[in-house]
N, C-alpha and C positions, 0 to 999 in steps of 0.2 A: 807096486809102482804108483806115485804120482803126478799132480799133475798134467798133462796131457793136454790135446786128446795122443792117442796113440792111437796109431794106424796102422795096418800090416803093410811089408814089403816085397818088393824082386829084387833080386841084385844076381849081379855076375863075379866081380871081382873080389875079394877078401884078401885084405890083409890088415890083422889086428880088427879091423870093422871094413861094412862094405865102403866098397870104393865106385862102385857104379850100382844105384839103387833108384826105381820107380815106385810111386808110392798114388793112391789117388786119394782126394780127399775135397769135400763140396763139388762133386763135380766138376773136378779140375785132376788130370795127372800131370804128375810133379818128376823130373826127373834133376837127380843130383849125381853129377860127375868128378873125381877126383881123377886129374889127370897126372900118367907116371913122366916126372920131368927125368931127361934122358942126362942134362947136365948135373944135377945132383945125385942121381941113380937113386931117387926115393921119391913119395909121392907127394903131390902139391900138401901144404897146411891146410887149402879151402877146397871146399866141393865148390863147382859151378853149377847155381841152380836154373834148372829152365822146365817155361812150363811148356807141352807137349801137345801138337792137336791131336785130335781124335783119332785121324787115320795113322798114326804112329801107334796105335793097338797092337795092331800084328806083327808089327817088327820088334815089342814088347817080352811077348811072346816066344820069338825066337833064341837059338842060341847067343845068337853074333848081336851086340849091339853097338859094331861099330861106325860109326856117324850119325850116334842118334840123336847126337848133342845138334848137330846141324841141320834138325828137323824141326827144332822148341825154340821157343820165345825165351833170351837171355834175362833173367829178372836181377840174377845178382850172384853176389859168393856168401859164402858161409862158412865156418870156420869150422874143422872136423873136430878138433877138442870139444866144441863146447855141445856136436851130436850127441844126445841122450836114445842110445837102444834099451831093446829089453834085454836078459839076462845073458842069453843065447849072443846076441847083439844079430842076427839072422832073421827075424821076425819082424819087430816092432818098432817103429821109431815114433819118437815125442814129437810131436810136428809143433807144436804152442811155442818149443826153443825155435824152432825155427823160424813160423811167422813173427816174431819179438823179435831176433833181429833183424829181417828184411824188412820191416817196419821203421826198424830205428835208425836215425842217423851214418851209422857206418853200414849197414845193409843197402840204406838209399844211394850212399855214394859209391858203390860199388856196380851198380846197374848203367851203368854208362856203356859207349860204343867205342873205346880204347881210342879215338881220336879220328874214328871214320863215321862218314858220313851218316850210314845208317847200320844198325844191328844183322848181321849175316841172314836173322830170318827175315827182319822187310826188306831189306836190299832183294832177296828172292824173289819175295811176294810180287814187289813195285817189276822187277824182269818178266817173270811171268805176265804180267799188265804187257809188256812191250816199253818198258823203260832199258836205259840202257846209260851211262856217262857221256852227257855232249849230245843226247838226242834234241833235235830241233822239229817243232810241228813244221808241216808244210806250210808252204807259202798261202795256196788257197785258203787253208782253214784260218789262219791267223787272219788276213784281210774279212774274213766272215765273223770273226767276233768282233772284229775292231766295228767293223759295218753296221752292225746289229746293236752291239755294247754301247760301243762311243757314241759314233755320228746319231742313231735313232735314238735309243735310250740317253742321252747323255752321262753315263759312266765318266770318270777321269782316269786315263790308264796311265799308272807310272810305274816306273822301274822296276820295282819290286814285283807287283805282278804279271810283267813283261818276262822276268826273267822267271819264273816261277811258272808259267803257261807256255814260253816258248820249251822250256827240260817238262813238264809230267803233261801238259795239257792231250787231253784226248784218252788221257788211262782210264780203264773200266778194269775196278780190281774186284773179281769175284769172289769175297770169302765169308767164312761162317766157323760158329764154335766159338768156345770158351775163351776172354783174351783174360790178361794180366788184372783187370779189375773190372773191365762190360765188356759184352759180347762182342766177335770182331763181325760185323757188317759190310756190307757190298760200299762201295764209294766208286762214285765219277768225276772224272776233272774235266767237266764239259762247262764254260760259264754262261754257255747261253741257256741251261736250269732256268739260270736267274733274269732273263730278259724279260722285262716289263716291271721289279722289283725295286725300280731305282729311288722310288718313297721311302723303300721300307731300308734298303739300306742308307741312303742319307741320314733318317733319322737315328741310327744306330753307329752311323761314322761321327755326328755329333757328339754322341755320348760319350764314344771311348776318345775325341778329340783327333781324329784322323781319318781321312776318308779312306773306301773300303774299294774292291772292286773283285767282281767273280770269281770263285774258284772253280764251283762243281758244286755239287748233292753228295750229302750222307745220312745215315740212319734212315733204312726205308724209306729211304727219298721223301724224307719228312725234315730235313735242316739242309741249309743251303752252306757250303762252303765259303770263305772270304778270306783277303790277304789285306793287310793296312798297311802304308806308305811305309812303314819302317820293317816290314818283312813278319809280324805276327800273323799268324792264322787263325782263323775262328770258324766255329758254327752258332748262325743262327737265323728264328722265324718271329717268336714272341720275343723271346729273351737274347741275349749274345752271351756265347761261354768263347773265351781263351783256350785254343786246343796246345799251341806252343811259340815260340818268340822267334822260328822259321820255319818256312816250309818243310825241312827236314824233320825237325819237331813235330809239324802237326801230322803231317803224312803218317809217323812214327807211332801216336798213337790211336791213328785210327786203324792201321794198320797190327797194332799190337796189343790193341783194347785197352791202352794206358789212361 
């Protein structure tokens, strides 16, 4: 065999090659799912890959791995033709085919959320926080950022992150372990982090041509969160990085270490 690397595997199903098979590899377990479509009475073309947190070990392990898909981070599909096993096709899988395509243009366009808001695993994540469709902060706390933000600080609060505070504001999402490309980290959607900061974000609403206003803290409460008048998301302290072009976005990959 070439090429490579190759790594060993688990699988449960077989037919012609696995159809449900865990693999780990850089510290990361990889789970690929080929699911049986009931309308064609044969099994999908692609596997669906997702990556796996930690405590999904045990249930690795066991027999049944039924809804393990709804455990992992959706990264993308991949197409079972182009899977490279070893000989057995029971052992060994080429993983180098498979990071090449998740990398390439048709791998990337395939990682999408089928036209919902967020991915089945942060939609979880963000529930477990105490998010919910249509939640609204209370009244007291909203008057207390505004209080703090606006009137003392002078912040400018507009629409974007009005609506954006009044749905996630007040989440405290607790996580840890390996995401899609960094580590997934604790985050807070509390903006008063930011209260007394209004130099440092001016100067950086400047930069990108849009003024900013609070979201929360992330990364070990070392970057401050922010929303810009047109609905982008950002972290920043020294520098500013683009997390994504709406709150669903940024949420998504801090949430899923994108």
């Amino acid at each position: 065999m070439t090429d490579g690397p190759w790594v060993f595997i688990r699988y449960r199903a077989f037919y012609d090659v696995p159809r449900c098979l865990v693999f780990d590899h850089g510290g990361k377990m990889y789970y690929l799912y080929c699911e049986f479509l009931d309308e064609t009475e044969d099994y999908s073309k692609d596997y669906k890959v997702f990556l796996l947190p930690p405590e999904a070990a045990r249930q690795v392990e066991e027999p049944n791995w039924e809804g393990l898909e709804d455990r992992g981070i959706f990264i993308g599909t991949f197409p079972v033709a182009l899977a490279r096993f070893d000989e057995t096709r029971r052992r060994l899988i080429d993983v180098g085919v498979l990071y090449d395509w998740l990398s390439g243009p048709e791998g990337k366009k395939s990682g999408g959320t089928d036209g919902r808001r967020f991915s089945s695993f942060t939609e979880k994540v963000l529930s477990d926080a105490g998010w919910f469709p249509g939640r609204e902060v209370s009244l007291r706390l909203w008057e207390k950022w505004k209080g703090e933000l606006v009137y003392d600080d002078g912040f400018t609060l507009f629409p974007a992150a009005e609506r954006a505070l009044q749905e996630f504001g007040g989440l405290k999402v607790e996580q840890s372990g390996p995401g899609v490309r960094f580590a997934r980290e604790p985050f807070e959607v509390d903006p008063l982090q930011a209260a007394g900061e209004i130099d440092r974000f001016e100067k950086f609403a400047e930069q990108i041509g849009e003024k900013l206003f609070p979201l929360g803290i992330a990364v070990s409460q070392e970057l401050f969160m922010a929303i810009s008048e047109s609905g982008r998301v950002f972290l920043l302290m020294m520098e500013i990085h683009c997390l994504g072009n709406s709150i669903e976005e940024g949420l998504t990959v801090l949430v899923e270490g994108r």
